[in-house]
N, C-alpha and C positions, 0 to 999 in steps of 0.2 A: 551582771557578768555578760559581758559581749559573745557572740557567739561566732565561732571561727569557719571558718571557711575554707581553710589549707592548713595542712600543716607543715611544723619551721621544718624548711629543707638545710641541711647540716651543710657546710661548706665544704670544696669537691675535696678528694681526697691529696690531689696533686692541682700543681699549680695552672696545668689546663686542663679539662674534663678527660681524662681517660677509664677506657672499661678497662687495663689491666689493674690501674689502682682500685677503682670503685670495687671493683670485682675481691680484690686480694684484702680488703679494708673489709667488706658485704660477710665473705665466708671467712674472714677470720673472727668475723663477733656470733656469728650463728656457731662458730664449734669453740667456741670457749664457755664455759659455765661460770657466773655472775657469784655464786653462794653456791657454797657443798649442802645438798640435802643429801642425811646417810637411809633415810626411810623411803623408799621409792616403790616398794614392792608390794603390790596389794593382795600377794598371800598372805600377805600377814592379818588380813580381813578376813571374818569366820565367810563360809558361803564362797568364795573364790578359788576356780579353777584355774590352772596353768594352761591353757591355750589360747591366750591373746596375739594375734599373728604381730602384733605392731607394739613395742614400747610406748602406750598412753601412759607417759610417770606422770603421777601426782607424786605431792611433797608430802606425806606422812608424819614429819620431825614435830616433836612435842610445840616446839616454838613459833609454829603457824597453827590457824585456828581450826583447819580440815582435819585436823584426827579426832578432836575435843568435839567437833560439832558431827561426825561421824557417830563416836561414840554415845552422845545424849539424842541422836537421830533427829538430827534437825537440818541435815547438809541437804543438798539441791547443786545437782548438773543438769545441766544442757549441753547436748549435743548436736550440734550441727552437721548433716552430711547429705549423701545422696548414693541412693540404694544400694547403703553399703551393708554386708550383709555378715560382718564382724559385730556381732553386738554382744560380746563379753566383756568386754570393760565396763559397760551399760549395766549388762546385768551384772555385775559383780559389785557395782556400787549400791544399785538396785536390793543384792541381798543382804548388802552392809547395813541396810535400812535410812541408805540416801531415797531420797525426790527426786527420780529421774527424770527428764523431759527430751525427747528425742523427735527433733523436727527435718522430717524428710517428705519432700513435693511428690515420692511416687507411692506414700503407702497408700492403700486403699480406702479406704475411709477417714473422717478428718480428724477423728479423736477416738485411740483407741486406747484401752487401761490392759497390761498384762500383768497379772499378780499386783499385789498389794500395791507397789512402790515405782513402779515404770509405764510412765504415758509415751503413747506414740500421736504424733499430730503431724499433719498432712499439709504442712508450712513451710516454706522457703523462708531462711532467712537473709535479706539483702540490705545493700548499704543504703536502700531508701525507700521509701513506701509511695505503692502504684498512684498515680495522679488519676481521681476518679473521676478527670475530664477528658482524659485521651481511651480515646477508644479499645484501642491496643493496649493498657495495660489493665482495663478489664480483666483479660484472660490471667491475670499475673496476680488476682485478688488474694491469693493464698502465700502472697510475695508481702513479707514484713521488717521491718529496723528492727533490731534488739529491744531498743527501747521501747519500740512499740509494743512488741510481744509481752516484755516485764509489767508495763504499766496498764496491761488487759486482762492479765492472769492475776494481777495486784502481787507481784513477787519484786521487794524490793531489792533482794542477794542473790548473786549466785557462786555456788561455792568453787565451782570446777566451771570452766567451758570451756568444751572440746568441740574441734570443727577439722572435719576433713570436707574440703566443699569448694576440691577440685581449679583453682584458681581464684575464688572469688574471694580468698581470705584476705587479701591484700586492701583491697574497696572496702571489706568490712571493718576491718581492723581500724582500715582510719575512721568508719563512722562512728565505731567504740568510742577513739579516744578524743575526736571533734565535738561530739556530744558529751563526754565526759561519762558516758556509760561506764566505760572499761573499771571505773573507779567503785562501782558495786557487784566488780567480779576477786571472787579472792585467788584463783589460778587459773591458767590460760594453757592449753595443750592444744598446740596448732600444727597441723599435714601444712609446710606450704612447699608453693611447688613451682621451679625457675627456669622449666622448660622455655617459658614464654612470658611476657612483662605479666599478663594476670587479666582480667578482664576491666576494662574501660581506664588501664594503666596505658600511658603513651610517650610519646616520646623516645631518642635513643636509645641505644644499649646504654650508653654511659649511667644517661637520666636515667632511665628505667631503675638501674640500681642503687643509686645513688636516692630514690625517691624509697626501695626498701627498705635501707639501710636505716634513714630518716624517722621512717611509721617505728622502728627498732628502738631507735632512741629516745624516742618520745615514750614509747612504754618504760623507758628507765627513768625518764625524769618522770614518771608517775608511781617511783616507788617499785617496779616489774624488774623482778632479779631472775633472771633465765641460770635453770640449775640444773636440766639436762636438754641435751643435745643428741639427735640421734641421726646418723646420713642411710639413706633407705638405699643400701645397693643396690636391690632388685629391681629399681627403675630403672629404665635408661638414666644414663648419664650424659645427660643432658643439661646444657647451660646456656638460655637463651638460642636456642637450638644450636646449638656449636657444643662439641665437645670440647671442652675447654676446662682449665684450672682444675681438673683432677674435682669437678664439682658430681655430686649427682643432682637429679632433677626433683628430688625428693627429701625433704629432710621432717625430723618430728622434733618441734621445740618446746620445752614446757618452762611457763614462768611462774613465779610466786610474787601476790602485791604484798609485800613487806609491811605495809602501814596497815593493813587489814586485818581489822579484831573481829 
């Protein structure tokens, strides 16, 4: 298997690169749902309280493997973020008697265990692992791939991975799906955020979206049915810093891999 390097950029949405199409093409695949999941509600898990400030859906429907592997307590999240201090969705998977794993660069120590069923680790995770010849990313040794992390921890699946991780979801995303990671995750709940192209994203506006759009559809030729959609008002509304297209700067998207047993 050859190992890729970029991924296929989707041809523009009009016949010369414009940001009102790319743009009207971008937000109209992020608010359409792929597959109806009718189980989204994780009161319906013993141990789970109603005050998650954020719609984190997972797909509960008998017909993916997350209720099934819930139930026999063998499921595993990860959670990507940065000191965010929302951690019900965590614990509530946590008392469903999931394997938590929750990697944030400010907690205090590097491995911490709360209750039975939730580690905390003192991890960035990024779209590449520090080169331990440059001096400067030394400092950054706590900076890891996905892949890296999975094949350290010896965890071949993971059932859910959720990431609020404040623009850097873009860069990761594609290192998921260039590695072919993405392909040992069974659901995906991503915070992404279009205030601004994303970190080490370049290029125009036009490009800029048009190279979203792209990482988007690649997770659908990987079998990723996006089945809800949620637009976060309470951010600015914000779109590539323009208020623009009735967008916000903020949206929560969660996908289910269809081919995942």
């Amino acid at each position: 298997q050859t190992v890729r390097w970029h991924i296929e950029l989707q041809p523009w949405a009009s016949p010369t690169p414009s940001l009102n199409y790319e743009a009207s093409r971008f937000l109209k695949y992020i608010s359409t749902s792929q597959i109806s999941c009718e189980h989204m509600n994780l009161s319906s898990l013993k141990g789970y309280s109603e005050t998650t400030k954020k719609p984190w859906s997972v797909c509960l429907d008998e017909r993916f493997s997350l209720i099934h592997r819930i139930r026999s307590k063998k499921c595993r999240l990860y959670s990507l973020g940065l000191g965010n201090d929302d951690n019900q969705f965590e614990l509530s998977m946590a008392n469903s008697g999931c394997e938590v794993h929750r990697f944030d660069p400010s907690i205090k120590s590097a491995h911490i265990q709360q209750g039975r069923h939730l580690w905390h680790h003192r991890l960035s995770i990024d779209w590449r692992d520090p080169n331990p010849a440059i001096a400067a990313h030394k400092l950054h040794s706590n900076t890891k791939k996905l892949g890296t992390v999975l094949n350290e921890f010896g965890h071949q699946k993971i059932d859910v991975l959720k990431a609020d991780v404040e623009s850097a979801e873009w860069k990761i995303l594609e290192n998921l799906i260039l590695e072919d990671v993405v392909e040992q995750i069974g659901q995906l709940v991503f915070e992404v955020h279009m205030h601004w192209p994303g970190f080490e994203v370049s290029g125009n506006d036009s490009t800029v979206v048009r190279y979203w759009y792209s990482l988007l559809r690649e997770l659908e030729l990987k079998d990723f049915r996006l089945f809800h959609t949620y637009k976060d008002l309470s951010k600015p509304q914000m779109f590539l810093k323009k208020e623009a297209f009735n967008a916000s700067s903020c949206y929560t998207l969660s996908w289910v891999n269809t081919r995942w047993k």
